[in-house]
C-alpha positions as CSV (number, residue, x, y, z in Angstrom):
1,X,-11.0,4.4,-17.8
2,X,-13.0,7.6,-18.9
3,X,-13.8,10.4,-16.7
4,X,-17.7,9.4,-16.3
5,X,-16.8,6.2,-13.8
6,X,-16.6,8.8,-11.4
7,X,-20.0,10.4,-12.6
8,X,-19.0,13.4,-10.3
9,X,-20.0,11.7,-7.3
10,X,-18.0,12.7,-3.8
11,X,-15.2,10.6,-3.1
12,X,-13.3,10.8,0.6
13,X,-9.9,10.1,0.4
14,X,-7.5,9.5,3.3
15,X,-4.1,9.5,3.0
16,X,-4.1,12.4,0.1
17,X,-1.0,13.3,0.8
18,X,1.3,10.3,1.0
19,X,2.9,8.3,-2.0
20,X,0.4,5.9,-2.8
21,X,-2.6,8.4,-2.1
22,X,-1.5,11.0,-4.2
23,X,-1.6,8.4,-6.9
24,X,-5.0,7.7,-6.1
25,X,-6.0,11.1,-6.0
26,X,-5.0,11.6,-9.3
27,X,-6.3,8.0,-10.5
28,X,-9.9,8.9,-8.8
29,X,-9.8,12.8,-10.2
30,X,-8.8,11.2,-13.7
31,X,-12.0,8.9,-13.4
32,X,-14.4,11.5,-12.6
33,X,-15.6,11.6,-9.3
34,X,-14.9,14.8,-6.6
35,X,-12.4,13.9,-3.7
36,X,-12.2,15.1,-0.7
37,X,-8.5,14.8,0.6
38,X,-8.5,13.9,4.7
39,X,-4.8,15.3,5.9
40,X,-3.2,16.0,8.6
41,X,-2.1,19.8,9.5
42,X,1.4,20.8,7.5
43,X,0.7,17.9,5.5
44,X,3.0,18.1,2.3
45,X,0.6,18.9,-0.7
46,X,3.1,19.2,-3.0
47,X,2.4,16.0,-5.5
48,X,-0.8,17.5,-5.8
49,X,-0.5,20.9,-5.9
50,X,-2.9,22.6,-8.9
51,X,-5.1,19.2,-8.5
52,X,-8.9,20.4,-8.0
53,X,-9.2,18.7,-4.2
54,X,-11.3,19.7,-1.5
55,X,-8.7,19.3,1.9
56,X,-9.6,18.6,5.0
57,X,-7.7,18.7,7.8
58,X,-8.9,16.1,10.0
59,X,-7.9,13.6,13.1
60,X,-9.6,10.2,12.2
61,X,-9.6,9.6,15.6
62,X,-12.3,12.4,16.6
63,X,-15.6,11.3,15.6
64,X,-17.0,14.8,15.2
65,X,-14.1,15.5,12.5
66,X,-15.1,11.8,10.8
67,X,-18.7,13.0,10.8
68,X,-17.4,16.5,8.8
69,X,-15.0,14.1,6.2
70,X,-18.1,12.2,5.2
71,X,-21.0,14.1,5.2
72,X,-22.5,14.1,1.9
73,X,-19.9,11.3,0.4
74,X,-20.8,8.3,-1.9
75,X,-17.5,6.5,-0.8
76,X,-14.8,6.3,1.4
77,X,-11.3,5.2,0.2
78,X,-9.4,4.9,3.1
79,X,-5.9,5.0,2.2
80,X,-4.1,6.5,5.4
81,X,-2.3,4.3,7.7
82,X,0.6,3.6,9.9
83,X,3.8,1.6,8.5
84,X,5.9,2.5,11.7
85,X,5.3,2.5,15.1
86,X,6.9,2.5,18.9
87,X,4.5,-0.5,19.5
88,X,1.6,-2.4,18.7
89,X,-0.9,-0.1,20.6
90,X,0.4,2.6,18.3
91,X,-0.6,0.0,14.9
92,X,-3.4,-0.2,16.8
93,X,-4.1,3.4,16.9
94,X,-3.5,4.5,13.5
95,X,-4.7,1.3,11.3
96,X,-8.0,-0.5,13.5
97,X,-8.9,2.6,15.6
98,X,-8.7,5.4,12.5
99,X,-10.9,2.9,10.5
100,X,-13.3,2.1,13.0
101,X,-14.2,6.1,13.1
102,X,-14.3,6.7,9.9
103,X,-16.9,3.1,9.4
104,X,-19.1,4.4,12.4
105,X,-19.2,8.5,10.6
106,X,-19.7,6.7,7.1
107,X,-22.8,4.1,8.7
108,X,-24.8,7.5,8.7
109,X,-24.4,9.1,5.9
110,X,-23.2,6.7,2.9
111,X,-26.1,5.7,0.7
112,X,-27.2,2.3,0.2
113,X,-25.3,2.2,-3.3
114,X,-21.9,3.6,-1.5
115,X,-18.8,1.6,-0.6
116,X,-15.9,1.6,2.1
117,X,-12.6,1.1,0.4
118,X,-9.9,-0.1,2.8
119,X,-6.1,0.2,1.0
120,X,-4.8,-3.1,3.3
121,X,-1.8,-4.8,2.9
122,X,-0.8,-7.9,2.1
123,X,1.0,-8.4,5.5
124,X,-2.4,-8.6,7.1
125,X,-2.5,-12.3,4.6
126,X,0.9,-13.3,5.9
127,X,4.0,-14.5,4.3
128,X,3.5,-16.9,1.2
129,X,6.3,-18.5,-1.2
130,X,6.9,-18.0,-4.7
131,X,5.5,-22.0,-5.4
132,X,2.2,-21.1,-3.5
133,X,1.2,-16.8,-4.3
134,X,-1.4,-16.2,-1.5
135,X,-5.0,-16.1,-2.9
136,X,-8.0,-15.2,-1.0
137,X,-9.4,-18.0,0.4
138,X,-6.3,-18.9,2.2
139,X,-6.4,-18.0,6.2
140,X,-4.8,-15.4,7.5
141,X,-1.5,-16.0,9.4
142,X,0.5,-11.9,9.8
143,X,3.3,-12.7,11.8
144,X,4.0,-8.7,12.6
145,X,2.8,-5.6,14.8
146,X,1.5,-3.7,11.3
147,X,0.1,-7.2,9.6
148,X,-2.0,-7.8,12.7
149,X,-3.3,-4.6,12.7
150,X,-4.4,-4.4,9.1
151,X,-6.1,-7.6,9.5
152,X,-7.8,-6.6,12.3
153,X,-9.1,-3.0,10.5
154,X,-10.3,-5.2,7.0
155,X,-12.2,-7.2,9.9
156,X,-14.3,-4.1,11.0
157,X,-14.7,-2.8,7.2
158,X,-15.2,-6.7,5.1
159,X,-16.1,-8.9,8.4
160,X,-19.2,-6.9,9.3
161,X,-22.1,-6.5,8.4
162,X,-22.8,-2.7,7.1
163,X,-25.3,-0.4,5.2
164,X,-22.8,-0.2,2.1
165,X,-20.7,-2.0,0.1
166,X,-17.3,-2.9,1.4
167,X,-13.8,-4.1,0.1
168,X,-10.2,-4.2,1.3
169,X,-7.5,-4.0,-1.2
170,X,-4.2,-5.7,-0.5
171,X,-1.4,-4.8,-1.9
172,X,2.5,-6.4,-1.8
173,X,5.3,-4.2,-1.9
174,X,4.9,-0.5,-3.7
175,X,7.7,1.1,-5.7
176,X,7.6,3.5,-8.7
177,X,7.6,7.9,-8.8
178,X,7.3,9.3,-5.8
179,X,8.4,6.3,-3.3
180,X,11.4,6.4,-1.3
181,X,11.7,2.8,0.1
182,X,13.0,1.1,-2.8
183,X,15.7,4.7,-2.8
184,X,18.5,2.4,-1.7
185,X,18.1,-0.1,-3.5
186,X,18.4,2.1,-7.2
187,X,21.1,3.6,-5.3
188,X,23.8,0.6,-5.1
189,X,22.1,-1.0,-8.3
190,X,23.2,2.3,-10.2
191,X,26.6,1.5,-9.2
192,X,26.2,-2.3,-10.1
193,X,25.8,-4.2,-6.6
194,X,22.1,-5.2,-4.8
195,X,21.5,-7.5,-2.3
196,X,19.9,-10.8,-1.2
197,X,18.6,-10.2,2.4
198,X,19.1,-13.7,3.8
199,X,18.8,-17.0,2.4
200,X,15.2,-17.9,3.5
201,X,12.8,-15.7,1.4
202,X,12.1,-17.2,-2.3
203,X,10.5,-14.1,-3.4
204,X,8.1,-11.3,-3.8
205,X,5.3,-9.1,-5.3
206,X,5.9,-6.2,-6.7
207,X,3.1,-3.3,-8.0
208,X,4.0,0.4,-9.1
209,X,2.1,2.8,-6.5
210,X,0.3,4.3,-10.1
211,X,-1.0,0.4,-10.6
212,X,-2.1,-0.1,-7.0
213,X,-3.5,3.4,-7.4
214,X,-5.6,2.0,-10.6
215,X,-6.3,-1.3,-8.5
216,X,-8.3,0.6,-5.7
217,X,-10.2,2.7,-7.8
218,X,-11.3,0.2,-9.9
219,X,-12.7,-1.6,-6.7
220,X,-14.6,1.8,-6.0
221,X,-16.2,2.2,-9.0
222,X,-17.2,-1.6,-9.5
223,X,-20.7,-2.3,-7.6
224,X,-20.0,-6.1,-8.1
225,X,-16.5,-5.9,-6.0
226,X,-16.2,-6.3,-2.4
227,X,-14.6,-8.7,-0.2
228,X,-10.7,-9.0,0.2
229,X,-8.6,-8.7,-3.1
230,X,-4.5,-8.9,-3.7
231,X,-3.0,-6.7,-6.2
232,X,-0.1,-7.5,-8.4
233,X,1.7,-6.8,-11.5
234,X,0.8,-9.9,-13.0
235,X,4.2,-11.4,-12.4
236,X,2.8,-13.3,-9.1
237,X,6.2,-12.6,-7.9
238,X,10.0,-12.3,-8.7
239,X,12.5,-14.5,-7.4
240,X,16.1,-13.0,-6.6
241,X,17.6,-13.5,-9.9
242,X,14.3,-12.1,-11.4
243,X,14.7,-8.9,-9.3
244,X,18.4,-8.3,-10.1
245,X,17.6,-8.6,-13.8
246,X,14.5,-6.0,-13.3
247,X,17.3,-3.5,-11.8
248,X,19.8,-4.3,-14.2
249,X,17.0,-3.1,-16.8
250,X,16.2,0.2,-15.2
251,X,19.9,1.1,-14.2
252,X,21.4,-0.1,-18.0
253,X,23.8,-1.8,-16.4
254,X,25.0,-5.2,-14.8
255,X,24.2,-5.4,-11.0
256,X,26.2,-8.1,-9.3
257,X,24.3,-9.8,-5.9
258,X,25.7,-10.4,-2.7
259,X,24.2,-12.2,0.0
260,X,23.7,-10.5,3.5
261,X,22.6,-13.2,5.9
262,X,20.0,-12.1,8.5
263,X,22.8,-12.5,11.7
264,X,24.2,-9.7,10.2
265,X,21.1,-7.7,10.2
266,X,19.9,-8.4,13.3
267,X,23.6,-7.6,15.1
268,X,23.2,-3.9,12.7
269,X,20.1,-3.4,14.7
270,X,21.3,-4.1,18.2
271,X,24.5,-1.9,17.0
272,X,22.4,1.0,16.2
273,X,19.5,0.5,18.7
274,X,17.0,-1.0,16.3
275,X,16.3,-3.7,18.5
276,X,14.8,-1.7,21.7
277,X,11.1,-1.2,22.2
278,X,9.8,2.1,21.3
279,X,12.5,2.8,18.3
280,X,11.2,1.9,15.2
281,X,13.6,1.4,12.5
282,X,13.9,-0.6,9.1
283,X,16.6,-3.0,11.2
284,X,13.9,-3.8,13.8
285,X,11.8,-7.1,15.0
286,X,9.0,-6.2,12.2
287,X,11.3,-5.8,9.3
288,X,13.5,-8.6,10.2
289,X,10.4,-10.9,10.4
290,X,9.6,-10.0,7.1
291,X,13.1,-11.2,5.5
292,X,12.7,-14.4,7.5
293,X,9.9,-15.7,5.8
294,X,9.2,-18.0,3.0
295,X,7.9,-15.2,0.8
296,X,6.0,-12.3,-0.1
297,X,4.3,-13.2,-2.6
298,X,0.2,-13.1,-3.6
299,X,-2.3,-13.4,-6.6
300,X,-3.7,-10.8,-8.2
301,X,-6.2,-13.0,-10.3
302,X,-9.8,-12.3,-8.6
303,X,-9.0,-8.7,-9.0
304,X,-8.4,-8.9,-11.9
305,X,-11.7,-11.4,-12.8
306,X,-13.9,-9.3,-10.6
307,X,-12.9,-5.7,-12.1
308,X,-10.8,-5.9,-15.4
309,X,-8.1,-4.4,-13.9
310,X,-4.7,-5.4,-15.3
311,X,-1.2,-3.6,-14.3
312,X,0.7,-1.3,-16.9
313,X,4.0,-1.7,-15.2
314,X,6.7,-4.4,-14.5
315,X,9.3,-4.3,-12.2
316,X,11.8,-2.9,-14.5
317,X,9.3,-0.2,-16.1
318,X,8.3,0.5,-12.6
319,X,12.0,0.9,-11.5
320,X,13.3,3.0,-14.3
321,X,10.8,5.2,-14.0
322,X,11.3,5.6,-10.3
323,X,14.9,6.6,-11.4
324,X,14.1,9.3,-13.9
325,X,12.0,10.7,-10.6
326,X,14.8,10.5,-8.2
327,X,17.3,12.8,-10.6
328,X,15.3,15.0,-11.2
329,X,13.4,15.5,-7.7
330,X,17.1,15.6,-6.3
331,X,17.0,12.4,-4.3
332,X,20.0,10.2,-6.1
């Protein structure tokens, strides 16, 4: 996309300074338009460090500090969030309450040819199997603390009525540069073992936080696109053998599979305290939830349809490149 989508129009960005929002920085700087970055104070800047950004430091939960962020934007891309929390009040908080501020600040000031961005997930959709990717018109079932509160923020941005355009953007899992969540699982695939996390879940999506990044600007800059859309890398989802193949690829190596069933998880987390309210931890209720469902898998077709947008990246492309990062940023 050339730099005149933007056409130098104001862009507020939340989230600047996290993995997927410094790729959107980047993707909505490359594009054209001015961003203003929303952070929190001693937020690391380093990803973007040298990038022409106006910061902010701001609390999205003070509406005089929304007001500030917006005044004088075009659009909102509202990429902050919270992945973990102590309990649902604190999804609440950080995911409905943040984006209920920033809607009310943005009702008096967007113009009539803005838009309201949301960067959703695509646990506010649910689970959904490999055999059936989850498209938008199916309901919406989240069977977790963070999916219910996504769902319940894209109902405030894409379920009312507002002076401006609106869209929520759902993506499945992110990996790629910069992320450190699939960090473990390069780190035993480097040394030829991965894992199968149960026996129930047939697969999932996959996108590289750069695609995703592409995704949600491409929603900003198209009038025509609002409404709920899933991203993907075009795979509509890998399957565990599919997976292992994708980290064989990156790592240049074989990568054997064993199976870790979920009683094993779950007596990990009672082990290490994972279990108890108010400690969030990847061997908690939420997480463990996710691994036993059918799948986490979606459609990225009307995204695709409605914007052009199509993802450079695969898993394996997406993976090895993720490795080249972790050397040389010191993290494997």
């Amino acid at each position: 996309m050339t730099a005149s989508a933007g056409a130098g129009r104001l862009v507020v960005l939340t989230g600047a300074s996290g993995f997927l929002g410094s790729h959107l920085a980047e993707a909505l700087l490359d594009e054209g338009w001015r961003v203003r970055a929303a952070c929190r104070e001693g937020s690391d800047r380093l990803w973007l460090a040298g990038r022409p950004l106006e910061w902010r430091v701001s609390d999205l939960l003070r509406p005089d500090d929304c007001r500030e962020l917006v005044r004088g934007a075009h659009t909102v891309v509202h990429c902050a969030g919270v992945v973990a929390a102590l309990d649902e009040a604190a999804y609440r908080r950080g995911n409905v309450d943040t984006t209920s501020a920033l809607l009310k600040a943005a009702a008096f000031t967007l113009p009539g040819d803005g838009a309201f961005v949301l960067v959703s997930s695509l646990a506010a959709h649910g689970p959904a199997p490999l055999a059936k990717p989850a498209v938008e018109g199916d309901p919406c079932r989240p069977i977790t603390a963070y999916g219910r509160s996504k769902l319940a923020a894209e109902q405030l941005v894409i379920g009312q009525a507002w002076p401006f355009r609106t869209a929520a953007v759902r993506p499945p899992a992110l990996c790629g540069p910069r992320d450190r969540g699939f960090l473990p699982l390069l780190h035993y695939a480097y040394r030829g073992w991965t894992a199968r996390l149960g026996h129930r879940l047939s697969g999932i999506s996959l996108v590289d936080g750069r695609d995703a990044a592409a995704a949600v600007a491409a929603v900003a800059r198209t009038p025509s696109a609002h409404g709920a859309y899933f991203v993907d890398d075009g795979r509509r989802g890998y399957d565990w053998d599919a997976l292992r193949a994708a980290l064989a690829s990156a790592v240049e190596r074989p990568v054997r599979m064993v199976t870790v069933p979920l009683g094993a998880l779950r007596l990990a987390g009672r082990l290490t305290g994972g279990w108890k309210p108010g400690r969030p931890s990847v061997l908690g209720p939420d997480r463990l939830a996710d691994l036993d469902a059918d799948g986490w898998v979606c459609d990225g077709r009307r995204l695709e349809a409605a914007t052009g947008f199509r993802a450079a990246r695969d898993a394996a492309a997406s993976f090895a490149d993720a490795l080249l990062f972790y050397r040389k940023a010191g993290w494997l």
